[in-house]
C-alpha positions as CSV (number, residue, x, y, z in Angstrom):
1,X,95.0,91.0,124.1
2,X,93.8,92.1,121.0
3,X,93.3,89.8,118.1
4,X,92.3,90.5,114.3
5,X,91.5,87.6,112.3
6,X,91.6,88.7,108.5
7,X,89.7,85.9,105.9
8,X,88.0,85.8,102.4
9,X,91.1,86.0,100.1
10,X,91.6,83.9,97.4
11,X,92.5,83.3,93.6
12,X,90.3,85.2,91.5
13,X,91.0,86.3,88.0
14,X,91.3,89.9,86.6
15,X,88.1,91.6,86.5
16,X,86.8,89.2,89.3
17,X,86.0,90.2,92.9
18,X,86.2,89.2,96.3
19,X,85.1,90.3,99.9
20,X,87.3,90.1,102.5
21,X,86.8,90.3,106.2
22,X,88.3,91.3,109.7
23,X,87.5,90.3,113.1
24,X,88.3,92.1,115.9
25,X,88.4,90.2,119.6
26,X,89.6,91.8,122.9
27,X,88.6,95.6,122.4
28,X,85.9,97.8,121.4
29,X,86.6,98.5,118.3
30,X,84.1,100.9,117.5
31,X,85.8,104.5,118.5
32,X,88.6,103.4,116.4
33,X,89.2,104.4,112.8
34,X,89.8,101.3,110.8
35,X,91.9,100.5,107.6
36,X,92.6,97.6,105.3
37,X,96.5,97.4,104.3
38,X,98.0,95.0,101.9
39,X,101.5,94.4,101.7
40,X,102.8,92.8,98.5
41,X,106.3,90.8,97.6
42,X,109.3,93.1,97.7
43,X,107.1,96.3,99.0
44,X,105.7,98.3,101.9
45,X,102.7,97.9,103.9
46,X,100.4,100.5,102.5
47,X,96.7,101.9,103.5
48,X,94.2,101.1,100.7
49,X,91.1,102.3,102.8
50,X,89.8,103.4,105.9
51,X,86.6,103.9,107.8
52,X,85.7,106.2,110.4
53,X,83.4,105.8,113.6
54,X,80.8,107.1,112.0
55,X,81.2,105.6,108.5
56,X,83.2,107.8,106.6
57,X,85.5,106.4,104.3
58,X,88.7,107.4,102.7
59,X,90.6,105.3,99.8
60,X,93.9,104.8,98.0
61,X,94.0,106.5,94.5
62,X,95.1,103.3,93.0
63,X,91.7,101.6,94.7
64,X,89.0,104.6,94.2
65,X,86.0,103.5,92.7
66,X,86.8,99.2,92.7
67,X,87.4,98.6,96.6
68,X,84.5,99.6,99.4
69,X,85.1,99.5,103.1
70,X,82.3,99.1,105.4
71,X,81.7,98.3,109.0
72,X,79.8,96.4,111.7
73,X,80.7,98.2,115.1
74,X,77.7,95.4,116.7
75,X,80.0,92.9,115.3
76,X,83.2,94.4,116.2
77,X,84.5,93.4,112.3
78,X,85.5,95.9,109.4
79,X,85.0,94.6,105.4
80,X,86.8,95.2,102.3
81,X,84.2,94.5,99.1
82,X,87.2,94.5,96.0
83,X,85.7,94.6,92.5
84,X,87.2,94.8,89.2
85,X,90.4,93.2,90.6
86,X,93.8,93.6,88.8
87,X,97.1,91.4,88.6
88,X,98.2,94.1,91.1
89,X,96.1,93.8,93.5
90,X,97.8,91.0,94.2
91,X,99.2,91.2,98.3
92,X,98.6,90.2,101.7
93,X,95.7,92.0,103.1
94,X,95.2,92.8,106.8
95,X,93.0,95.3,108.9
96,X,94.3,97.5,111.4
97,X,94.0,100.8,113.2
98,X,94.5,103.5,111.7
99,X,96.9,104.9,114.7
100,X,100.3,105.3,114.8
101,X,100.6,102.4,117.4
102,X,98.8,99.5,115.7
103,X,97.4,96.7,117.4
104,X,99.2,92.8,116.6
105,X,99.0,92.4,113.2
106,X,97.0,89.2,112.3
107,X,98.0,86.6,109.4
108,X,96.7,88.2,106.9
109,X,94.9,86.7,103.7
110,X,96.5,85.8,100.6
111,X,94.7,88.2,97.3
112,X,96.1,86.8,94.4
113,X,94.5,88.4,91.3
114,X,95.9,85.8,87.7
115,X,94.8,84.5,84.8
């Protein structure tokens, strides 16, 4: 059974920044392209980056240039570095793969992005 365990969110004012990370338990994640979603009040789930095998990353216009996704295949766990945060930003983040069949979702953690 697979199992992501998403952590690092928090209360950070605009500007601010935070890194987030996902663990992944029961599978190799490595062969897998990885993404970091966020789902805010009253919207969709949506892909704000994802990471390839090999490293190559792809973002979300309304992320380009403030959020970084990286990798640790050794440590099965993906990473979301999100700078110059905005009010926003503010959602549930979780990790995935970037499949049409997903894995479990895990619990998320809470971004919330205030004065």
């Amino acid at each position: 059974q697979v199992q992501l365990v998403e952590s690092g969110g928090g209360l950070v004012q605009p500007g601010g920044s935070l890194s987030l990370s996902c663990a992944a338990s029961g599978v190799i994640f490595s062969p897998y392209y990885m993404g970091w979603y966020r789902q805010a009040p009253g919207k969709q789930r949506e892909l704000v980056a994802d990471i390839a095998s090999g490293g190559s990353t792809n973002y979300a216009n309304s992320v380009k240039g403030r959020f970084i996704i990286s990798r640790d295949n050794a440590k099965n766990t993906v990473y979301l570095q999100m700078n110059s945060l905005k009010p926003e930003d503010t959602a549930v983040y979780y990790c995935n793969r970037v499949t049409l069949l997903k894995w479990p979702w895990g619990q998320g953690t809470q971004v919330t992005v205030s004065s």
